[in-house]
C-alpha positions as CSV (number, residue, x, y, z in Angstrom):
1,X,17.3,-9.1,7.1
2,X,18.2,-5.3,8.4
3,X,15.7,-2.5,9.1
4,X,17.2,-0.7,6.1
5,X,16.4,-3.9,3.9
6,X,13.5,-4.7,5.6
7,X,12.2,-0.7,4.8
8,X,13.3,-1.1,0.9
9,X,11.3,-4.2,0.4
10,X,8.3,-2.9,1.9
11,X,9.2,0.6,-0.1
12,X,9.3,-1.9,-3.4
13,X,6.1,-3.6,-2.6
14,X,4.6,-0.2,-1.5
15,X,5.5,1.0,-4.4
16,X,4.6,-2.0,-6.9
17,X,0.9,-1.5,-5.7
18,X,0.3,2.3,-6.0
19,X,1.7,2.0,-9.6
20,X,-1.0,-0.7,-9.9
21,X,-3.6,1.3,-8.7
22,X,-2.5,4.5,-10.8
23,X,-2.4,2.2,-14.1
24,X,-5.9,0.9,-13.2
25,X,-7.2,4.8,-12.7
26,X,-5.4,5.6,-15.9
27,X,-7.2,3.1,-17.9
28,X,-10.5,4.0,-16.5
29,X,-10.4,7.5,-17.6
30,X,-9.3,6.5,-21.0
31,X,-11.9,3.6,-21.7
32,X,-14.3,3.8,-19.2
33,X,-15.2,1.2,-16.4
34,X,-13.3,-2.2,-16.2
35,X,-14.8,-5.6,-17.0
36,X,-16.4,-7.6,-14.5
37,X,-12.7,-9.5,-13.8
38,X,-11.0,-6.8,-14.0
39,X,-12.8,-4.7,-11.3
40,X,-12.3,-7.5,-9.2
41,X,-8.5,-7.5,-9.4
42,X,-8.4,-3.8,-8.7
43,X,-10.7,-3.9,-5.5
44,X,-8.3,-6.3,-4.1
45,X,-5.2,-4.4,-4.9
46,X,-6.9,-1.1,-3.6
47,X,-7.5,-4.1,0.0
48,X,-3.9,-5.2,-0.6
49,X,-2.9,-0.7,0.4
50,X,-5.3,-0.2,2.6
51,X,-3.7,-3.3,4.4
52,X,0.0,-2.3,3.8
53,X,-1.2,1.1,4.7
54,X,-2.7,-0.1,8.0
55,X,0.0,-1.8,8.8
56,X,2.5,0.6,8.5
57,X,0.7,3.0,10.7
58,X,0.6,0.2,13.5
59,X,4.3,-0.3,12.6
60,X,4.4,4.0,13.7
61,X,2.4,3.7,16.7
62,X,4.0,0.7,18.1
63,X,7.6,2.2,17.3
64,X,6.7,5.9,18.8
65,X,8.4,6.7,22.3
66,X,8.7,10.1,23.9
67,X,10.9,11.0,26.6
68,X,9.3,9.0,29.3
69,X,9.6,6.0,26.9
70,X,6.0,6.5,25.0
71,X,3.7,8.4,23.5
């Protein structure tokens, strides 16, 4: 797999889980808080970002160089 196709999957499933999250929020403000199994799913799709979006920023740090090779 290439970067580029590597970076558009990762945009895809990025993607796929915010749209989660704003559908949950969404239906919250329209009918109030979820059911019991419901609010389980959305805490672990709000863990499943949080993780994507930790990993990302290690993916950033680890990929940074300056000049002298790194930041």
């Amino acid at each position: 797999m290439t970067d580029k196709q590597a970076a558009a999957d990762s945009n895809k499933q990025w993607d796929g889980m915010v749209q989660q999250l704003r559908l949950i929020c969404e239906h919250v403000r329209q009918d109030g808080p979820l059911p019991r199994q419901q609010q389980s799913e959305a805490e672990d799709a709000f863990r499943q970002c949080l993780n994507h979006l930790e990993n990302q920023v290690q993916d950033l740090r680890s990929g940074l160089k300056g000049s002298g090779g790194s930041f």
